[in-house]
N, C-alpha and C positions, 0 to 999 in steps of 0.2 A: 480199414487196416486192422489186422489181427494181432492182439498185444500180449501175450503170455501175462498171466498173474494165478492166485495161490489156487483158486478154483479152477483154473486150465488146471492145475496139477492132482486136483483131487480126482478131476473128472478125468482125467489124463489115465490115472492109476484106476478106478473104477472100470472103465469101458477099453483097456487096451486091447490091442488085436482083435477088436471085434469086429473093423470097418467106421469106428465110431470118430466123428471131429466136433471138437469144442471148439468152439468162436466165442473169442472174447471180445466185443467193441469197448470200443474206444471210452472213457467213462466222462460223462457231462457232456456230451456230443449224439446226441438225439436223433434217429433219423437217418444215421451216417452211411448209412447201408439200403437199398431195398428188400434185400435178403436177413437185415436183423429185427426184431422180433421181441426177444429179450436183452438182457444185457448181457446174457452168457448165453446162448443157444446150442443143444446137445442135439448133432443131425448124427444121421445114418443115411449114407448116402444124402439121396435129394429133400429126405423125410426128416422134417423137424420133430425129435422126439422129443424133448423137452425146451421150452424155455424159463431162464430162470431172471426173475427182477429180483436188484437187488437193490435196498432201500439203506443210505448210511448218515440220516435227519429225516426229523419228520415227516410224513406222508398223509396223505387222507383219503376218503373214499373214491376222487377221481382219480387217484395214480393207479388204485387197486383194478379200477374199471377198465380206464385206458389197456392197462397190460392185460388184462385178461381179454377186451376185446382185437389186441394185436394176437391173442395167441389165436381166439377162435379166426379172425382173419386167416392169418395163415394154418386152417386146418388143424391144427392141435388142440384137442381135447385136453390138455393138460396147461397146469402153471406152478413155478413151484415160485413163492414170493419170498425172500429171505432178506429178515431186518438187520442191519448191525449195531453197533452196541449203542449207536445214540439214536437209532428209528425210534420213533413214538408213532404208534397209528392212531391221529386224531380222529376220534369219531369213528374209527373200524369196528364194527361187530366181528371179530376175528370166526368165530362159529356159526354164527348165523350167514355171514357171505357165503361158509365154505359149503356148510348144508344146502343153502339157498341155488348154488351153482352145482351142486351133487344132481340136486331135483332137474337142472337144465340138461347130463349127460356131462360136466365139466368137474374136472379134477382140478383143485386148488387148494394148494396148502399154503400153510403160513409156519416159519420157522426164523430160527436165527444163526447167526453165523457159530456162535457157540457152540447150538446144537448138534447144528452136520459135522463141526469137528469133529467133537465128542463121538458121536452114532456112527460115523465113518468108518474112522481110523480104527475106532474096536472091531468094527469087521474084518481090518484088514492083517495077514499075517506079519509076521515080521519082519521078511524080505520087503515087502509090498509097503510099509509100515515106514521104514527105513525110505524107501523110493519116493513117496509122499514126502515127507520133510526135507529130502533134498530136491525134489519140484518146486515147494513152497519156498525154501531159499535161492530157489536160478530166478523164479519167477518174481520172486518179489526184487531181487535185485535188476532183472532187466525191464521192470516195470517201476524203477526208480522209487520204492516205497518208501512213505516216510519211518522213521526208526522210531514212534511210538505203532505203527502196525505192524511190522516186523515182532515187536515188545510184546503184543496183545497177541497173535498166534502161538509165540513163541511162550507164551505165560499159560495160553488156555491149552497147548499141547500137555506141558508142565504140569499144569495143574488135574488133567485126565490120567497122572500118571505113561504116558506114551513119551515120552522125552524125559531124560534125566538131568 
């Protein structure tokens, strides 16, 4: 099942009309898909271009493994891993993984939800700026969000200056 939320929205605005689909599974439901990968998966057409785990409590070095050897399973060279605000990586060498899998041919980043806010939205112009925020509010409402994460976008937009 495909559930709209605030990262369908970002990715939604990033890649429009290009032929691009975000998939967003289901969250705490593992497995739910043959075709999922990550927990956000960014295809083009039949081609998985990115997937994306996203980590919201503590995690350790098998969750890192796991997702990275789902992405190299299905052909993707790439992972992007994104913590939110209560991930803790037990035990992750954040730099050392990422170097370590650069030397394999694998792209692995580590980030947080703050970040890509942040780094996004300043890319984006003002039309596009505006269009993201009202994605983030359809998508958190028909994804039933709770009203301290609604608070926390809504604070870290705020706080980038990008919202008034």
């Amino acid at each position: 099942m495909k559930r709209p939320s605030a990262w369908w929205g970002r990715y939604s605005v990033r890649h429009k009309g290009e032929g691009y689909e975000i998939v967003v599974h289901p969250a705490n439901q593992p497995g739910t898909s043959s075709n999922e990968v990550g927990d956000i998966d960014v295809r083009l057409g039949d081609a998985l271009e990115l997937p994306v785990e996203v980590k919201h409590k503590s995690f350790g070095m098998s969750d890192v493994d796991h997702a990275v050897h789902k992405a190299r399973n299905a052909g993707c060279p790439r992972l992007l891993f994104v913590m939110g605000r209560q991930a803790v990586g037990e035990g992750v060498d954040f730099a050392g993984l990422t170097a370590a899998q650069a030397q394999q041919g694998f792209d692995l980043a580590f980030t947080t939800v703050d970040a890509i806010v942040k780094s996004e939205v300043a890319l984006l112009g003002e039309t596009d700026r505006r269009s993201l925020v009202q994605k983030i509010d359809c998508s958190l409402t028909a994804m039933r969000a709770k009203d301290e994460t609604r608070r926390h976008f809504t604070a870290t937009l705020e706080a980038a200056g990008f919202i008034g």
